[in-house]
N, C-alpha and C positions, 0 to 999 in steps of 0.2 A: 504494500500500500504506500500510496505518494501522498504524502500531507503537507499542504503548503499553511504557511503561517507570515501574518501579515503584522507587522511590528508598527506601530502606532503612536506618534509623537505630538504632545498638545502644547505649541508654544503661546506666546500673547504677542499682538502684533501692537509694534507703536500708534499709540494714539493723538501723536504730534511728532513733526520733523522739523530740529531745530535747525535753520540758516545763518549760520555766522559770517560768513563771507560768499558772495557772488562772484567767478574770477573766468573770464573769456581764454586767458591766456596765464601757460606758463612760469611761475615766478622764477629766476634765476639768482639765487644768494650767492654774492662775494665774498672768496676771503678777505681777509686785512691786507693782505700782501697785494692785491687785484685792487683794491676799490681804487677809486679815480677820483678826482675832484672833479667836481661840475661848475661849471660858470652859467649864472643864471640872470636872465635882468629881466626886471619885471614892467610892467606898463608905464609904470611912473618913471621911470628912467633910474632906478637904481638896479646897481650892479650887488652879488653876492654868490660867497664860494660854499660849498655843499658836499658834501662824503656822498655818493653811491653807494648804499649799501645793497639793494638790491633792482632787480631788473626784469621786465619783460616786453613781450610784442608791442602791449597796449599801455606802457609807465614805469614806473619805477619808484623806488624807497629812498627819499635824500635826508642825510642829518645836515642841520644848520644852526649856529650858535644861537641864544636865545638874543644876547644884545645885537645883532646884523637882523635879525628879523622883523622885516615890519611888512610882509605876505600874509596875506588874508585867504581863506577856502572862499574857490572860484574868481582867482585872479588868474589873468593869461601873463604867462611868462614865456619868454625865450631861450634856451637851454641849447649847453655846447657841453657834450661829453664824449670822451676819448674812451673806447673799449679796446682793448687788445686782442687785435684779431679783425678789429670790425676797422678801424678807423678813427675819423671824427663824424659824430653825429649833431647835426644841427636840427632842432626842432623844437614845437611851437606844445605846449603843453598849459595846461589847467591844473592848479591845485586842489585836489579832492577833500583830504585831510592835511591838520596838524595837529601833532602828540604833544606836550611836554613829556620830556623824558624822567623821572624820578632818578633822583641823587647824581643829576649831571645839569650843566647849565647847556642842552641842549633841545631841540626839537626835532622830531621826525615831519616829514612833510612827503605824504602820496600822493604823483602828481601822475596824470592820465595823459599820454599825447592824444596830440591832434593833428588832421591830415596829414600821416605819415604817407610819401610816395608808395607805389607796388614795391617797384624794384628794394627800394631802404628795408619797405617792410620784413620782404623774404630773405636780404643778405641779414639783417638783424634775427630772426629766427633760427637761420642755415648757425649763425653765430654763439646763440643761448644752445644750443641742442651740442654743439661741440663742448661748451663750457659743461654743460648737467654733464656729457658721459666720460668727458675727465674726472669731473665732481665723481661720480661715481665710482671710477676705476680704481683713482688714488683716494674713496673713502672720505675725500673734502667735501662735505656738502655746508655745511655751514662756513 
């Protein structure tokens, strides 16, 4: 005689799915040895320098001193940053967010570009995908 038996599991399915972040593209984190300075000037005509910490298709993650700052969420700014491997990158970007940092006199600021070219778009992508699977290979992902 063949007796089949049917094994039986009663789980609970979530009853809410929490959203913490929305994100179209990629993030690409720098090390310390990698970050770059950014040059940024904002609408009103000032100039100010920024650490890269991290990167992708659609933005990036800048720290900026607390005393240089006088950037607002949804100011257009101008941004020049040099990645290695890619170039220099000129482009027209929005600030989304700013952080104060805890126990540093700085601020984080995520800022979204705007109208990046095709071509910029894909060498910038062809660029983050080399860095992730170094990041990878050598274990640097942070």
């Amino acid at each position: 005689w063949l007796e089949f038996r049917r094994v039986l599991f009663r789980s609970t399915l979530p009853t809410y799915v929490q959203y913490l972040e929305k994100r179209s593209s990629y993030r690409i984190h720098l090390k310390l040895s990698e970050s770059t300075i950014v040059q940024i000037s904002s609408s009103d005509g000032e100039n100010h320098q920024a650490l890269l910490e991290d990167i992708s298709n659609t933005g990036a993650s800048l720290r900026l001193t607390k005393h240089q700052n006088t950037l607002k969420i949804n100011d257009a700014i101008d941004c020049d940053v040099y990645l290695k491997g890619f170039g220099p990158l000129y482009c027209k970007a929005i600030i989304r967010q700013l952080k104060n940092l805890q126990n540093t006199n700085e601020i984080r600021a995520g800022i979204e570009f705007e109208q990046l070219p095709a071509p910029t778009t894909r060498k910038l992508h062809k660029v983050l995908m080399k860095l992730q699977r170094r990041n990878i290979r050598t274990d640097l992902t942070i």
